[in-house]
C-alpha positions in Angstrom: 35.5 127.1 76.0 35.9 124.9 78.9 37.8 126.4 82.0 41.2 126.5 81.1 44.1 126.7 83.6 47.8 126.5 82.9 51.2 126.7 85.0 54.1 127.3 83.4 55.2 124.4 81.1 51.1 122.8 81.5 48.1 123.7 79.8 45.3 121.9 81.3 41.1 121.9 80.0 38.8 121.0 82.2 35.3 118.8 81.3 36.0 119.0 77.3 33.6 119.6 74.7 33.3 119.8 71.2 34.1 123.6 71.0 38.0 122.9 72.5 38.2 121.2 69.3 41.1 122.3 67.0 44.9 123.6 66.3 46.4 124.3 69.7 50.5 126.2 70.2 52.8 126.6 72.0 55.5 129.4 72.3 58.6 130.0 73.8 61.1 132.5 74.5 64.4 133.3 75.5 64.2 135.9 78.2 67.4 137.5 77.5 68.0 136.9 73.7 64.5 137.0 72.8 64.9 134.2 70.6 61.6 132.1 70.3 60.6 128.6 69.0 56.6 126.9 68.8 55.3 123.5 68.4 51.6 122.7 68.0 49.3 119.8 68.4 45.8 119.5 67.3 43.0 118.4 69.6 40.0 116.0 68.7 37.2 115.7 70.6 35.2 112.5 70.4 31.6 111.5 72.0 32.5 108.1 73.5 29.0 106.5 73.5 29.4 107.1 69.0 33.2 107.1 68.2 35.3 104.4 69.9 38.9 105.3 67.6 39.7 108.7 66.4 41.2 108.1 62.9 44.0 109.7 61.8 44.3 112.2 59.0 47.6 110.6 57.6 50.3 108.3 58.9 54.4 108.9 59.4 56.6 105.6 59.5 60.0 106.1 60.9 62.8 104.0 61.0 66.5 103.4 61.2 68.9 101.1 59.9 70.5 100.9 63.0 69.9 101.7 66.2 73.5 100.4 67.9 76.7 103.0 66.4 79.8 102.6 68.0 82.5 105.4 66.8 86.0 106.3 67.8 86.8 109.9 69.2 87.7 112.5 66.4 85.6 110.8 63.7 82.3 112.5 61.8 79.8 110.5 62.8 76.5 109.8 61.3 73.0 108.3 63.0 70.6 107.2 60.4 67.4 107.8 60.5 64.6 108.1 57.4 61.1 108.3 57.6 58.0 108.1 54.9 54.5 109.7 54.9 51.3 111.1 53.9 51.0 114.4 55.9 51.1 117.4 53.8 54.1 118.7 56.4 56.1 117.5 58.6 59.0 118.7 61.3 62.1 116.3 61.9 63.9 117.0 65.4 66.6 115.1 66.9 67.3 115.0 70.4 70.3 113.8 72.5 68.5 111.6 75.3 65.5 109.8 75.7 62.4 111.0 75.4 60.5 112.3 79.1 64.6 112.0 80.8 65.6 115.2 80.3 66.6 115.2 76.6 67.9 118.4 75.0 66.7 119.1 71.6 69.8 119.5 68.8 68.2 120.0 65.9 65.3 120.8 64.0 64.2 120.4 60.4 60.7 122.3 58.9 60.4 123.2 55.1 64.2 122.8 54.9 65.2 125.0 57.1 67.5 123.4 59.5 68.4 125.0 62.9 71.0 123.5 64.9 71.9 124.0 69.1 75.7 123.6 68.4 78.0 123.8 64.8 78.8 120.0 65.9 75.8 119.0 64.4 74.1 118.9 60.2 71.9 117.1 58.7 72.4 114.5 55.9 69.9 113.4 53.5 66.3 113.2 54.3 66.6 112.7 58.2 70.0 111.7 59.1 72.0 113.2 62.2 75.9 114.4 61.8 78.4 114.4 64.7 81.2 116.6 63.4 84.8 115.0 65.4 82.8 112.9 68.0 84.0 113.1 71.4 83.4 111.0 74.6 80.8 113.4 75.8 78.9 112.8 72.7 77.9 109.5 73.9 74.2 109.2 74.5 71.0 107.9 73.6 69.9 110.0 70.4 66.4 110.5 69.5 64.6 111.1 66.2 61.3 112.4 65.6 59.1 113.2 62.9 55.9 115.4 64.0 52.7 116.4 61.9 49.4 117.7 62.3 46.7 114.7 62.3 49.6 112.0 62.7 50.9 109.8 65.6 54.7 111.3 66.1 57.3 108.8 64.6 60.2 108.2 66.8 63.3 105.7 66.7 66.2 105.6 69.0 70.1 105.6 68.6 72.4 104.4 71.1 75.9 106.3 70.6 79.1 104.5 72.1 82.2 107.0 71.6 86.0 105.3 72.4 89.4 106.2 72.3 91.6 105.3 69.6 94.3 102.4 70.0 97.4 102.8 68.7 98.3 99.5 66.3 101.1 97.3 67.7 102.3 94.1 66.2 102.4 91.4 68.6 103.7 88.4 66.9 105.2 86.6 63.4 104.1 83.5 62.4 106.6 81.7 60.1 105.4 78.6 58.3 107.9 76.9 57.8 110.1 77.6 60.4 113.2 76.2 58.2 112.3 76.3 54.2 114.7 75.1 51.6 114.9 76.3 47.8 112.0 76.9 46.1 109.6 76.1 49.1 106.7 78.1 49.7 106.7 80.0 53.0 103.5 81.8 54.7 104.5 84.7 57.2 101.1 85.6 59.3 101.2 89.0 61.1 99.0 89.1 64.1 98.5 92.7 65.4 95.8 95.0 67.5 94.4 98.4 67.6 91.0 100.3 66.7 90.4 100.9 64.7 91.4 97.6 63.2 94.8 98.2 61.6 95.6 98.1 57.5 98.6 95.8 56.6 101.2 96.4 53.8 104.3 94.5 53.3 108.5 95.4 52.5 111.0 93.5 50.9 114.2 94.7 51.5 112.6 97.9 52.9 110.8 99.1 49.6 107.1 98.0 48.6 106.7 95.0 47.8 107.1 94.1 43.9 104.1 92.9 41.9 104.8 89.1 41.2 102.7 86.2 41.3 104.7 84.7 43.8 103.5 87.2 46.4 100.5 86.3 47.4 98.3 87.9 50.3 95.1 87.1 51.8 92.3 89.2 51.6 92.5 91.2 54.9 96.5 91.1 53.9 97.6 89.9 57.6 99.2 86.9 55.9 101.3 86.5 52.7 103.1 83.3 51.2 106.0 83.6 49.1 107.3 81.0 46.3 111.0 81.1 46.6 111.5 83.8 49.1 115.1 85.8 49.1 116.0 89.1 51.0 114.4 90.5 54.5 110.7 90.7 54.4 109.0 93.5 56.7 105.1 93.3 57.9 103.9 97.3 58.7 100.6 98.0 60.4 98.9 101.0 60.4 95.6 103.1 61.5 93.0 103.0 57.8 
């Protein structure tokens, strides 16, 4: 073999030849626990006057159907991510950060076993990363990668933004018309706030409001218009 030196974290090979070719690992441990954990990479050794491109033995595509998620403190939360390929095996890790910046690793995936850092976290599906009740400090970049022997590692990214709750609140009533007459039709519009985006539902006389035809509500429910309206209608907002 070629000289060989190594510090710490770095394995270095000096003036390579064809004998450093092959399966190389790496192993670490927890001084104290003695827990350990490996990784591995193989190493192909070309001549560059003959080969130009070192094929790959099989392929890994990777990919996410989103990479923006916006959640609200409290809620499971769930990154996608999904991935296809050719490789015999493969190992799945997600990390919290970006790659090279300091990312911690949070969970890994190899013959289905999955090992987590924190009880926050699961896997659903194939490839997919669960937040158990989300908090502030989850936000982050996420990462996802797949890794196999004689593939280019597939990796996608998932920004996580994490918010407080706002409590809904009503803020007006539209009344159209503002003075009706017998048997007019009158539309009563209830414009509120909050986040997450508030439900509607509707009183009349303080009990739910009766199934008739001449009740009719739009499809998000903020807005209802009434064919001959009697007694004291009542417009509630609440948290879905």
């Amino acid at each position: 073999m070629s000289a060989v030196r190594y510090r710490r974290n770095i394995f270095k090979i000096s003036n390579t030849s064809f004998d450093d070719e092959g399966r190389y690992w790496c192993e670490v441990q927890e001084e104290h626990t003695l827990e350990k954990d490996e990784g591995y990479l193989y190493l192909n050794v070309a001549d560059p006057v003959q080969v130009t491109q070192i094929p790959q033995l099989c392929q890994v595509e990777i990919y996410t159907d989103s990479d923006i998620v916006r959640s609200l403190t409290g809620l499971e939360t769930i990154l996608h991510c999904a991935y296809t390929t050719s490789c015999d095996e493969q190992t799945l890790y997600w990390f919290k950060g970006t790659l090279g910046k300091g990312e911690q690793r949070i969970l890994t995936e190899r013959n289905g076993n999955v090992e987590t850092e924190e009880d926050i976290y699961g896997l659903v599906g194939q490839a997919c990363l669960q937040i158990h009740a989300v908090s502030r400090s989850d936000q982050s970049i996420y990462t996802c990668q797949v890794s196999s022997f004689g593939a280019e590692d597939g990796i996608v990214q998932v920004d996580l933004t994490v918010t407080d709750p706002v409590k809904p609140k009503i803020n007006t009533l539209e009344l159209t018309p503002t003075v009706a007459i017998e048997n007019d039709d009158v539309t009563i519009k209830c414009n509120s706030t909050g986040l997450p985006p508030p439900t509607y539902s509707w009183l009349l006389n303080e009990s739910p409001l009766p199934d008739e035809e001449r009740y009719q509500l739009s499809e998000s429910d903020s807005k209802i218009t009434i064919t001959n309206v009697k007694g004291q209608i009542t417009c509630q907002c609440i948290h879905a």
